[in-house]
C-alpha positions as CSV (number, residue, x, y, z in Angstrom):
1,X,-6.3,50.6,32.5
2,X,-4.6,47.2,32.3
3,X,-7.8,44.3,32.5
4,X,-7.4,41.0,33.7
5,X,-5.1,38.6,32.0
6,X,-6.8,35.7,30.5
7,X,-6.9,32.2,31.8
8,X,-7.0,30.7,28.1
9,X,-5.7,31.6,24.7
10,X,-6.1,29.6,21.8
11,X,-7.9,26.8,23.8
12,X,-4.7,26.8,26.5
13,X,-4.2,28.0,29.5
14,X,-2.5,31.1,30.1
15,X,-0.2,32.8,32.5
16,X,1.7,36.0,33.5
17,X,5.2,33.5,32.3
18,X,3.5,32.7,28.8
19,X,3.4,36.5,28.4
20,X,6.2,37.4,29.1
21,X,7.4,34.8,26.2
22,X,4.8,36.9,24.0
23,X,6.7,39.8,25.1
24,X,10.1,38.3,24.1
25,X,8.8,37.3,20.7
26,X,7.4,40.8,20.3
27,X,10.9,42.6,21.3
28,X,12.9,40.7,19.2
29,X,10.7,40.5,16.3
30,X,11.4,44.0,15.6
31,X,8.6,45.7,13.1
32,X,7.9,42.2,11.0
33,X,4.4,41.8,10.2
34,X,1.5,40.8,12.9
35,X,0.9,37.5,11.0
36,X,4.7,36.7,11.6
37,X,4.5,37.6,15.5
38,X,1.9,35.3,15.8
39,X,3.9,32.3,14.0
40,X,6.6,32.6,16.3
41,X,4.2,33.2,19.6
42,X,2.3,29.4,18.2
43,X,6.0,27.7,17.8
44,X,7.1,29.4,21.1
45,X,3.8,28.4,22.9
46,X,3.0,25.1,21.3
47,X,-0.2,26.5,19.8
48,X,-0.9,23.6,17.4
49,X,-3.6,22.0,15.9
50,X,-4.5,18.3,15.8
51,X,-2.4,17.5,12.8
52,X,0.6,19.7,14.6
53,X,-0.1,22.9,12.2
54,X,0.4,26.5,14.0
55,X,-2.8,28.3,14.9
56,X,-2.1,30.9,13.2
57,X,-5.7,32.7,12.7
58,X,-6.4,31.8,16.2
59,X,-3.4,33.6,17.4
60,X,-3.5,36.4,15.5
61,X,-7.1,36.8,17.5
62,X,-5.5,36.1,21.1
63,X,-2.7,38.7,20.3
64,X,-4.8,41.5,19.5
65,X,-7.3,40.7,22.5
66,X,-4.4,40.7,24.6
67,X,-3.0,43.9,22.8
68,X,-6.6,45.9,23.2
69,X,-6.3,45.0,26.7
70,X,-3.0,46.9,27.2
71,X,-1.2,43.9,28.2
72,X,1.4,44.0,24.8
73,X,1.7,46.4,22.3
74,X,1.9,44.9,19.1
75,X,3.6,46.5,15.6
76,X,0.8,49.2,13.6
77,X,-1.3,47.0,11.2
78,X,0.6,46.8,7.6
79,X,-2.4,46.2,5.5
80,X,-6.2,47.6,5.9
81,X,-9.3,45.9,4.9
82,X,-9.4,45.9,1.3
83,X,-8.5,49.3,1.1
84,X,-11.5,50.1,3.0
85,X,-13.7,48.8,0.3
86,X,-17.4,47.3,1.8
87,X,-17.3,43.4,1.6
88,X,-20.3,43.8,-0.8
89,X,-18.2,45.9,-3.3
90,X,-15.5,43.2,-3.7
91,X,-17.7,40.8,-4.8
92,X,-20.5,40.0,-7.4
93,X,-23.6,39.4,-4.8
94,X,-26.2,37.0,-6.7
95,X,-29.3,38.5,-8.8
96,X,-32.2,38.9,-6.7
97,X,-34.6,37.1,-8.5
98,X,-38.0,35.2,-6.3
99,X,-37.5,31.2,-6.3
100,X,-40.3,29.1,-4.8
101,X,-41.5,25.5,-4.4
102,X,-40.5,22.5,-2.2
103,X,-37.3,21.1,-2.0
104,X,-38.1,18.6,-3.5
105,X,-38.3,20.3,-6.7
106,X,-34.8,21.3,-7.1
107,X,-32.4,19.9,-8.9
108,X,-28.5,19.6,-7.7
109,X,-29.2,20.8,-4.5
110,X,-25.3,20.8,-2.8
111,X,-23.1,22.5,-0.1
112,X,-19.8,23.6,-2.0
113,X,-17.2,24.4,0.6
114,X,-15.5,27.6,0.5
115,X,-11.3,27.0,-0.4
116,X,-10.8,29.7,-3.3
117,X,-10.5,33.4,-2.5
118,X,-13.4,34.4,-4.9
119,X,-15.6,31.7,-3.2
120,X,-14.3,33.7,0.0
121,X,-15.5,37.3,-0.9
122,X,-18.6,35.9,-1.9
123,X,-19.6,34.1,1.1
124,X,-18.6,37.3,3.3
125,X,-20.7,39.9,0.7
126,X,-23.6,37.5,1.3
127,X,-23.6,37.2,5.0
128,X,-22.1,41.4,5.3
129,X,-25.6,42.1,3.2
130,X,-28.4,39.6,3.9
131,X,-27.5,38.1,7.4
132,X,-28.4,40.4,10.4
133,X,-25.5,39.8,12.2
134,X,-23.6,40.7,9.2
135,X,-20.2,39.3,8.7
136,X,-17.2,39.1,11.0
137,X,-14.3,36.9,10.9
138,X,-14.8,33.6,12.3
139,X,-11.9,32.4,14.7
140,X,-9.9,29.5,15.0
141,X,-10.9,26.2,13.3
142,X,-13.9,27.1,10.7
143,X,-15.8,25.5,7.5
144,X,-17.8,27.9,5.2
145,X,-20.4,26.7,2.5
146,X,-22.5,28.0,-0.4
147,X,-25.7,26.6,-0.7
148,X,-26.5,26.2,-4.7
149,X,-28.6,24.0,-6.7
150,X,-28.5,24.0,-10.5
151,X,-30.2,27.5,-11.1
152,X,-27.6,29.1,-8.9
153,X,-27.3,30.5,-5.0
154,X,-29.5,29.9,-2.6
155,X,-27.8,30.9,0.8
156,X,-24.7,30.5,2.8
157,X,-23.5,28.6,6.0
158,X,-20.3,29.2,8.3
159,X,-19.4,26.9,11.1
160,X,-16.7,28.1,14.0
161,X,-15.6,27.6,17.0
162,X,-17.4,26.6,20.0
163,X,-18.4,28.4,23.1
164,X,-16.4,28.0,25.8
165,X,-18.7,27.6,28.4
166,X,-22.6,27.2,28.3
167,X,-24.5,26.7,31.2
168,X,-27.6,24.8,29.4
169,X,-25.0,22.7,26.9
170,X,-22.5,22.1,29.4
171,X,-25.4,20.7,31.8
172,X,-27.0,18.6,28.8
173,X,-23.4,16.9,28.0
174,X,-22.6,16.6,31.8
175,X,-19.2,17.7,31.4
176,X,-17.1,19.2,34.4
177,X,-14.3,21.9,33.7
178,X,-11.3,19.2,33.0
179,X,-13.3,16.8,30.8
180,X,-14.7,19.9,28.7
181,X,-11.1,21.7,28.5
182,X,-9.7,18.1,26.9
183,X,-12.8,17.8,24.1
184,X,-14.0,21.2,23.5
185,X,-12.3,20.7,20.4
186,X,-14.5,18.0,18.9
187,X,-17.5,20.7,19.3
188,X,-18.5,23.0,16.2
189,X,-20.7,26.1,16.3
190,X,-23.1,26.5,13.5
191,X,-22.4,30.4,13.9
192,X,-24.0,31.9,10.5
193,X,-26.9,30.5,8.8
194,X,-28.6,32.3,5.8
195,X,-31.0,31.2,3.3
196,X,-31.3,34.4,0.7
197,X,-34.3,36.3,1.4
198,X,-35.6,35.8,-2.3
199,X,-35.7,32.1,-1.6
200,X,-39.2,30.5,-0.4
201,X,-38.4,26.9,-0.6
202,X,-40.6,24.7,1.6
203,X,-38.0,22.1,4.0
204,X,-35.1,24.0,2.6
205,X,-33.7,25.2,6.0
206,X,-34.0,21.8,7.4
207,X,-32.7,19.7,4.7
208,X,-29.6,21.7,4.2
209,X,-28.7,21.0,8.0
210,X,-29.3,17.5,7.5
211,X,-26.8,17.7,4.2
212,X,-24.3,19.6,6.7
213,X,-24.3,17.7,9.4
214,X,-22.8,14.7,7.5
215,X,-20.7,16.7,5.4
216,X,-18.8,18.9,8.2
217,X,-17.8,15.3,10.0
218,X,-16.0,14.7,6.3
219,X,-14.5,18.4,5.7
220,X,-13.5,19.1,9.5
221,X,-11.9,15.1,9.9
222,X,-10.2,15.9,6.8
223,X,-8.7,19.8,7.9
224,X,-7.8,19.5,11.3
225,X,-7.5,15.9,12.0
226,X,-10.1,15.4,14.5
227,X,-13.2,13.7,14.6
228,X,-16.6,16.1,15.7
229,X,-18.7,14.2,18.3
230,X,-21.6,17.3,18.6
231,X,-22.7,20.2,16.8
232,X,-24.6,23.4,18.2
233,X,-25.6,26.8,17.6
234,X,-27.5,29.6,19.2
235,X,-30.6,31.1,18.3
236,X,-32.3,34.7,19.2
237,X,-35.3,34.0,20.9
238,X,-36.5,37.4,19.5
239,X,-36.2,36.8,16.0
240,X,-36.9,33.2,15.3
241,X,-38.2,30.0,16.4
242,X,-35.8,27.4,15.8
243,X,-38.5,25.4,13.6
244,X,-35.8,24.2,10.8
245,X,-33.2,22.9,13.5
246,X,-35.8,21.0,15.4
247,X,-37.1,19.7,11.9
248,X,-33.4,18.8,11.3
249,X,-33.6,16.5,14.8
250,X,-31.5,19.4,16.6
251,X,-32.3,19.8,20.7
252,X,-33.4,22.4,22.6
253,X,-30.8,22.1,25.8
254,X,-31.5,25.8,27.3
255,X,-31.1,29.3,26.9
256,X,-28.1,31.7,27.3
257,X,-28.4,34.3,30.1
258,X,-27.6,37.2,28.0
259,X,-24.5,37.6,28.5
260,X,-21.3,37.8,27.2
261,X,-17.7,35.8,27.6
262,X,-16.3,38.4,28.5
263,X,-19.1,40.1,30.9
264,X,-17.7,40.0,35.0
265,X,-20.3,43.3,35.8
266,X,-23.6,41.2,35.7
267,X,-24.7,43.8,32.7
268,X,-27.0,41.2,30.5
269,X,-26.2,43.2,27.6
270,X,-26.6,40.7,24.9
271,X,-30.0,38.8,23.8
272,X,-30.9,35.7,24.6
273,X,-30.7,32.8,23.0
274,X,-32.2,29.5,22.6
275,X,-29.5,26.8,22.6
276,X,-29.6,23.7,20.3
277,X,-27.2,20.5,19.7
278,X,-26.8,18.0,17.4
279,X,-25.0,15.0,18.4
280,X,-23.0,12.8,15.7
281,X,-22.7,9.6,17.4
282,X,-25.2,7.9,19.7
283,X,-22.6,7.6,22.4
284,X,-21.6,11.6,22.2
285,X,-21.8,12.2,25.9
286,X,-19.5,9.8,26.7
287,X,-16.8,10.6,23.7
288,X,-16.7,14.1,25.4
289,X,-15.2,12.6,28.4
290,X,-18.6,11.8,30.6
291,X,-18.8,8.6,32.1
């Protein structure tokens, strides 16, 4: 059975006419790949990015939601995962070895952003075998970072896009629907943090998300030609406290209600979450479109 179309794709609004323009592209596309079909569908559509680049990745996502939901049927999959190969056997994961002390003990402590494909299979090894949400591929605009100092790895950090709509964060910024449709953009989700589990490093957490916080303004500025006004991220109220993001000067803005995007039943399948943001500017409200 058919679902409900969706009323945005790729940060846009949808409608029954833009697919049937997906359907066109897919008709006279023939069998070319699924990355090519989504090319044309971002040229067709206008799905661009701040500095007028397609959004490719994005689409490729918003293709295949729309495909699993029976609304288009898109061309089989030309290439598998790595020949089905776990992410942990493409990559050498680091040597487990205990490292302890305060951070202010180590020496070359940086965040080295992940641009080369062997920097890529590492990051997703790490997070696939040490993070318990294990790895899955962020979507849309994104920033990925090791976390080394001089004797080697330490942990990893990905940043993604944001949620679309939050009660608690949405409440805290004061935004309406319009004003957060026009600036959800400027928003990034810290959506994978992991500090290896061999690591006891007192202040660690804390001072890599102060190092991040002033080097994602830089890197995302830089990749997508916009400038970040607040930072957020979510975290399970079962598991963990929060204590490095308050230490890092985040705030606690609410909790999720357990549920998910996509969840019109009421079923509160998914655990809840505390909710934390970071502004970058002292007038952040107001450069997300609050006055």
């Amino acid at each position: 059975m058919t679902s409900r179309l969706p009323e945005k794709l790729c940060g846009e609004p949808f409608s029954p006419e833009k697919l049937a323009k997906v359907k066109r592209e897919i008709s006279v596309s023939g069998s070319v790949y699924r990355a090519e079909i989504a090319r044309r569908v971002c040229e067709v559509l206008g799905w661009k990015d701040a500095l007028g680049r397609p959004k490719a990745m994005s689409a490729r996502v918003a293709l295949l939601r729309l495909h699993r939901a029976g609304h288009i049927e898109l061309p089989a999959p030309r290439n598998g995962n790595g020949n089905n190969k776990p992410l942990t056997r493409r990559c050498q994961l680091p040597v487990e070895h205990p490292i302890r002390g305060s951070v202010e003990q180590l020496d070359g402590l940086s965040l080295e952003r992940v641009e080369r494909r062997s920097q890529s299979a590492l990051w997703n090894g790490m997070i696939d075998r040490y993070h318990y949400l294990g790895y899955q591929r962020l979507v849309g605009a994104q920033l990925r970072y090791l976390v080394r100092h001089d004797g080697g790895l330490l942990g990893a950090l990905g940043w993604g896009a944001s949620a679309w709509a939050v009660k608690a964060r949405d409440q805290w910024i004061g935004w309406g629907r319009a004003a957060r449709e026009r600036n959800l953009s400027k928003v990034l989700n810290n959506t994978r943090f992991l500090v290896l589990p061999w690591v006891r490093i007192d202040n660690l957490a804390s001072k890599v998300l102060a190092m991040s916080a002033r080097q994602v303004m830089q890197d995302y500025e830089r990749e997508y030609g916009q400038r970040l006004v607040l930072l957020e991220t979510f975290v399970e109220t079962g598991r963990f406290r929060g204590t490095c993001y308050r230490a890092a000067n985040w705030q606690y803005v609410g909790r999720t209600r357990g549920r998910g995007k996509c969840d019109r039943l009421n079923r509160w399948s998914l655990p809840v979450k505390d909710i934390y943001v970071y502004p970058l500017r002292p007038d952040s409200r107001r450069a997300l479109g609050v006055h």
